[in-house]
Every structure is written in structure tokens, then in C-alpha cells.
C-alpha positions as a Markdown table, in Angstrom:
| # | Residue | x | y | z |
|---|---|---|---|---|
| 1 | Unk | -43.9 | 145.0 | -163.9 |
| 2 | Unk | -45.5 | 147.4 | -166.2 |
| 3 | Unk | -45.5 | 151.1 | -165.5 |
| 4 | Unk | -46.0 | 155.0 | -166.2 |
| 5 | Unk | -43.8 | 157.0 | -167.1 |
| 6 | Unk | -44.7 | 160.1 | -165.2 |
| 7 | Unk | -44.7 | 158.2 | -161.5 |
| 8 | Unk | -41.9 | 161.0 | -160.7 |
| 9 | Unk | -41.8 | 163.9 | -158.2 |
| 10 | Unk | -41.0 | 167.3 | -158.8 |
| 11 | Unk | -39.4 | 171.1 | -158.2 |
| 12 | Unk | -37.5 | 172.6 | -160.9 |
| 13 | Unk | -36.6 | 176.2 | -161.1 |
| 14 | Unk | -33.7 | 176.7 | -163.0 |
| 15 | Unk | -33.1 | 177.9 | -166.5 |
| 16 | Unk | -34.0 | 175.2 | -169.0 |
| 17 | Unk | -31.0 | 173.1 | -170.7 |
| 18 | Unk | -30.7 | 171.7 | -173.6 |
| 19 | Unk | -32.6 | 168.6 | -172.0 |
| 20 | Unk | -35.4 | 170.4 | -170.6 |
| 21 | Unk | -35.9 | 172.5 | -173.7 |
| 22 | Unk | -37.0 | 169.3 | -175.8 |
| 23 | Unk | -38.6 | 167.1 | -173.5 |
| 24 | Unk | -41.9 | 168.8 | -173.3 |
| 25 | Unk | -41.2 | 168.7 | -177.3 |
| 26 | Unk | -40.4 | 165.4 | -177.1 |
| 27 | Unk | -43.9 | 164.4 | -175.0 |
| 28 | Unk | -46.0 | 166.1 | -176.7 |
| 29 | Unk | -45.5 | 164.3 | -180.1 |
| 30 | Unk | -44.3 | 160.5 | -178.3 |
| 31 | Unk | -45.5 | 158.4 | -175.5 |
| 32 | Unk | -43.3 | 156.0 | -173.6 |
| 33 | Unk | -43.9 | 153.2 | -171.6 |
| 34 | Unk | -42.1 | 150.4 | -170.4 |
| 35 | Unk | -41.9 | 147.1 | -168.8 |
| 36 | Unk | -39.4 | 146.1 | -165.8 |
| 37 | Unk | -38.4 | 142.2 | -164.7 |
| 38 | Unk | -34.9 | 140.6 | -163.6 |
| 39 | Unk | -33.3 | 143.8 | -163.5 |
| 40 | Unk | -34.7 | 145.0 | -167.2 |
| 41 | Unk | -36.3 | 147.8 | -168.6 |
| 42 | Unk | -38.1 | 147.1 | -172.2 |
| 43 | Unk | -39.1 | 150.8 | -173.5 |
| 44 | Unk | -41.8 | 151.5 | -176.1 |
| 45 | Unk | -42.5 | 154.7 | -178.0 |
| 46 | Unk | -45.7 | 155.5 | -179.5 |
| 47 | Unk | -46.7 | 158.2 | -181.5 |
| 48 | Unk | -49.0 | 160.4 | -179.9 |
| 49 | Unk | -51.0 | 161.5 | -183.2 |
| 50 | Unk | -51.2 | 158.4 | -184.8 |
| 51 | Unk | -51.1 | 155.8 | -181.3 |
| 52 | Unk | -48.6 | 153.6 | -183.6 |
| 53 | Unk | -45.7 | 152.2 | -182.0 |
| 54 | Unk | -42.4 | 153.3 | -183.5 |
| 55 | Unk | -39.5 | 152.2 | -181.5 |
| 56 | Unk | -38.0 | 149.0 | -182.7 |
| 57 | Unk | -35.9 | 147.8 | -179.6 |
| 58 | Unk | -35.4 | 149.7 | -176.4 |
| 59 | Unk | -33.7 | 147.9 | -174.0 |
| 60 | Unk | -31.6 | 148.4 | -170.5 |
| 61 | Unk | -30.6 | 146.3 | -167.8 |
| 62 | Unk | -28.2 | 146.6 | -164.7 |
| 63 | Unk | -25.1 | 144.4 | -164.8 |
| 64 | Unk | -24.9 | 143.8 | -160.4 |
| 65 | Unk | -21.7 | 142.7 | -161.3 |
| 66 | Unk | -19.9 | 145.3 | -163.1 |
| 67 | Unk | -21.3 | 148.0 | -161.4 |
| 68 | Unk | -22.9 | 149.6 | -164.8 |
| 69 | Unk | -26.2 | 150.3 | -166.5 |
| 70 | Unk | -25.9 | 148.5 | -170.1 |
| 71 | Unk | -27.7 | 149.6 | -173.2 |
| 72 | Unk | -28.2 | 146.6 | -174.5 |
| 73 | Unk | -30.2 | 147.9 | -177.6 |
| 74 | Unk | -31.0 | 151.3 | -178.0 |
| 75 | Unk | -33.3 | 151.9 | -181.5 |
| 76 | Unk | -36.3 | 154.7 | -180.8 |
| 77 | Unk | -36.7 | 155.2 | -184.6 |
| 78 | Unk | -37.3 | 158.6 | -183.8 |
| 79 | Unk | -35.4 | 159.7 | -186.6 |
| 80 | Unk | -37.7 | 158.7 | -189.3 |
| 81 | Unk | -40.2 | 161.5 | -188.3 |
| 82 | Unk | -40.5 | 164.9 | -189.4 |
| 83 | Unk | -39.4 | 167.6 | -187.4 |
| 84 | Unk | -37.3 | 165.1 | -184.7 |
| 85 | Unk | -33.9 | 166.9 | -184.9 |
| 86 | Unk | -32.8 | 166.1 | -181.2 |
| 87 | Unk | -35.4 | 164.0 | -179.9 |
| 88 | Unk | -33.5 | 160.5 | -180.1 |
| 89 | Unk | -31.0 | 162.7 | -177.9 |
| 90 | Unk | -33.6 | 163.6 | -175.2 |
| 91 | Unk | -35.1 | 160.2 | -175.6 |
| 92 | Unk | -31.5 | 158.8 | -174.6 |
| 93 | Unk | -31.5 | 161.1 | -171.6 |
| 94 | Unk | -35.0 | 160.8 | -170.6 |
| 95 | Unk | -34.7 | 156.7 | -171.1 |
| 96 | Unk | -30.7 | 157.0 | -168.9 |
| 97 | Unk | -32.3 | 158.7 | -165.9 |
| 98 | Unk | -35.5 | 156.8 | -165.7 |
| 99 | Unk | -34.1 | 153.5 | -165.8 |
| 100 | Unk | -31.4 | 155.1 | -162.9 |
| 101 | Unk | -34.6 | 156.2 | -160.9 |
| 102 | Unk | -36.8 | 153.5 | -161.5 |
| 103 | Unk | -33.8 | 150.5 | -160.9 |
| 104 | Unk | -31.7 | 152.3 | -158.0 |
| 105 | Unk | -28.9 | 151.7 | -160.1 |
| 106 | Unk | -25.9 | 153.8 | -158.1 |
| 107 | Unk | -25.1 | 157.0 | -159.8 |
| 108 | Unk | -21.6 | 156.1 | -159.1 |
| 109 | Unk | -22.0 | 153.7 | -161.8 |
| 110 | Unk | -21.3 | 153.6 | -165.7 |
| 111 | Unk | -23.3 | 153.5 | -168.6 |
| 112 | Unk | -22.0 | 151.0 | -171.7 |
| 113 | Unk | -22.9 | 150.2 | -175.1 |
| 114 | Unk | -21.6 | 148.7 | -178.2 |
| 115 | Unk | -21.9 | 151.0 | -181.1 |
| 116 | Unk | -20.7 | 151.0 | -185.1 |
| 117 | Unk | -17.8 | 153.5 | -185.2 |
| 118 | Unk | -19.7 | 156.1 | -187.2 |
| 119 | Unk | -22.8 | 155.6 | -184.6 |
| 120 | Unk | -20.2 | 156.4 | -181.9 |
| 121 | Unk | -18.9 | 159.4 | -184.1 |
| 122 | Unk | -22.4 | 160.9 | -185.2 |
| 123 | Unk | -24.4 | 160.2 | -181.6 |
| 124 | Unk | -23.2 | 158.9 | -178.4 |
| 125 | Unk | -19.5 | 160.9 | -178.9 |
| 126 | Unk | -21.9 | 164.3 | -179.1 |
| 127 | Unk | -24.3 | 164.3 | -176.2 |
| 128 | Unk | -23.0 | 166.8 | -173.9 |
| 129 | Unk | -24.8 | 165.7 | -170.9 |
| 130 | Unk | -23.2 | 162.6 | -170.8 |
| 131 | Unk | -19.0 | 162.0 | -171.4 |
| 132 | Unk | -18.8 | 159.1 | -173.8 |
| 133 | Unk | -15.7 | 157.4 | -174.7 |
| 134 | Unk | -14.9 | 154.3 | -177.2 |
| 135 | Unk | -12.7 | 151.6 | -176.7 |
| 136 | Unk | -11.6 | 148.9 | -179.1 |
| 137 | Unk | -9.1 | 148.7 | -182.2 |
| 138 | Unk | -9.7 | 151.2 | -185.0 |
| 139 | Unk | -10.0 | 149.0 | -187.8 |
| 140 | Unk | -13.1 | 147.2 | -185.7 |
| 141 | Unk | -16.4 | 148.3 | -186.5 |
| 142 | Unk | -18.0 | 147.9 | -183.5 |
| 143 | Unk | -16.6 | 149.9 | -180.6 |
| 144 | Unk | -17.6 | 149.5 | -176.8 |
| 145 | Unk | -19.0 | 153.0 | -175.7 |
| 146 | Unk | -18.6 | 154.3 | -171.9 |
| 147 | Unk | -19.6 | 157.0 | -169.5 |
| 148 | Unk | -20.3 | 157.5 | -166.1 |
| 149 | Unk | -23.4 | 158.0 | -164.9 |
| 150 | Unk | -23.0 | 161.6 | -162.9 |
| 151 | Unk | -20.7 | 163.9 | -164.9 |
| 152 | Unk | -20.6 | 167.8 | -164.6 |
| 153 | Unk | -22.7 | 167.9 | -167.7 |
| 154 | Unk | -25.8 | 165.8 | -166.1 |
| 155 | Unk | -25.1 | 166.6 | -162.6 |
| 156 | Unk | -25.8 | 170.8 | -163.8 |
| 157 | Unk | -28.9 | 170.7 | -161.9 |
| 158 | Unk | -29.3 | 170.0 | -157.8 |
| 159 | Unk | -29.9 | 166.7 | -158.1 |
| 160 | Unk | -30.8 | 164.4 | -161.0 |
| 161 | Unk | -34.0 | 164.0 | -158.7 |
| 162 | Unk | -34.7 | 167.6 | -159.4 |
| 163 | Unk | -34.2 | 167.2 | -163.3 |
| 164 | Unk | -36.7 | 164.2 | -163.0 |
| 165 | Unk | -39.5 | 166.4 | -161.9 |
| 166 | Unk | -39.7 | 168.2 | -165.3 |
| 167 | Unk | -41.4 | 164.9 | -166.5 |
| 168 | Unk | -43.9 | 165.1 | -163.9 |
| 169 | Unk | -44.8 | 168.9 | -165.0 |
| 170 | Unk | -45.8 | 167.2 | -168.5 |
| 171 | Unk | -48.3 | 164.5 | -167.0 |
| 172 | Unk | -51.0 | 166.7 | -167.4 |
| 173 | Unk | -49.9 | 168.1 | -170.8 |
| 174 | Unk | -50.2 | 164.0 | -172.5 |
| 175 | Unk | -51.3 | 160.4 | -171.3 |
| 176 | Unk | -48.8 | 157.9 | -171.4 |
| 177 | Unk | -49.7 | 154.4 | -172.2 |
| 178 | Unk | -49.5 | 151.8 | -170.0 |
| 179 | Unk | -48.3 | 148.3 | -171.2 |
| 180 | Unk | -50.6 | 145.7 | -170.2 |
């Protein structure tokens, strides 16, 4: 299944977080899109100005099994363009709740990764809306990454419904592209 991103409802009020600060920044210089089979989400980000494609690997799945949304790849190359400071962040966040929204996943669940240590140190460890934890030996490089789904931090508006519906404000502000 293909899809657009902006197939969300919406009624936000609140005062914007950090979150809803950059994510009409974040749309109006990217487009996402994504494609959904077996449980899967395969994302894409495309420069708006340019229409080039600039994410290298995007992917999520649900693990049925161990209750838990896993990153399985997570590289928006966001970082390579001027002016992105925080936008892989919102990307993360924007990607996390979509694929919650779009796959049912529970919000009881948990969210894992395997990250380099440094990664770990200089990312995942700082985004506040989510509480992200390593586990493994400190000599290894790789360390696997956990958080749950609904912390204080995400769950600061109503609903993570309600925090959904700032995407839809922005569908008239860009187009998103559809994969075919």
C-alpha cells in the first residue's frame, strides 16, 4: 500500500512544543511519503525545492511478537542540508507517530533500535519527547536503544490523536508525493 502523508484528522489548540514548532518547518522544505506491506512502513523524503529524493533508508516494522515498533533503519539525510538543525528530530517524531497511527501498533508498546554508541549519545539519548535508554556492554559499539511509546514527554498533548492533526493543518501549505 502506498499512501499520503496528510490522510490525518485534526483539532489542536494548545501552545506549540518543540515538535509542533518545526514541523511546519520541516514540511515546507521536505515531502514524505511511504509505502506499507506485511506490517512495514518504507519512508521517503524528497526535497521540496529541488523534487530529489534524499533519504537513504527509512524503515519501520511492528514485531506482533514482542509487542514493539522496531526502527529497523532510520537514515533521512536530513542533515546534509542547510539550515536542518532539528529536523532529523521532528522527522523521527513525525515518522514514530505516523507509523503508530497508520499500523495500530498499541501505544502501550515500545520503540527499539540498534544504534553506534556516539549515535545513541548525540541523537536518540536527547529527544525529549521520547525516553530512550541503551542496553549492551560498554566496550560494544553497537548498543540496543529503547523507549516506550507514550511517555509524559509525548503524551503532553490530549491525545497523540490531537498532536496528529497539526499534519493535517499543513496539507494545504505543500503536496506530498505519493509513491506509485
Amino acid at each position: 500500500m502506498t499512501g499520503d502523508f496528510m490522510d490525518l484528522p485534526c483539532i489542536l489548540k494548545e501552545k506549540p512544543t518543540f515538535i509542533q514548532r518545526y514541523t511546519p518547518v520541516f514540511f515546507s522544505r521536505f515531502g514524505l511519503s511511504f509505502q506499507y506491506a506485511f506490517n512495514c512502513a518504507d519512508y521517503y523524503i524528497t526535497d521540496i525545492e529541488t523534487g530529489t529524493h534524499i533519504s537513504k533508508e527509512i524503515l519501520f516494522f511492528m514485531d506482533p511478537l514482542e509487542h514493539c515498533l522496531v526502527v529497523s533503519r532510520f537514515y533521512p539525510e536530513i542533515y546534509k542540508h542547510d539550515r536542518s538543525k532539528y529536523l532529523s528530530a521532528t522527522c523521527f517524531y513525525i515518522l514514530i507517530q505516523h507509523f503508530i497511527q497508520f499500523s495500530g501498533i498499541a501505544l502501550d508498546a515500545t520503540i527499539y533500535l540498534t544504534a553506534k554508541r556516539e549515535v545513541f549519545k548525540t541523537f536518540y539519548a536527547k529527544l525529549k519527547n521520547f525516553d530512550f535508554h541503551a542496553s549492551g556492554q560498554r566496550t560494544d559499539p553497537y548498543v540496543g536503544v529503547t523507549s516506550p511509546i507514550v511517555n509524559n514527554d509525548v503524551n503532553n498533548l490530549k491525545s497523540i490523536r490531537s498532536w496528529l492533526d497539526l499534519i493535517a493543518d499543513i496539507r494545504n501549505a505543500n503536496t506530498i508525493n505519493n509513491v506509485h
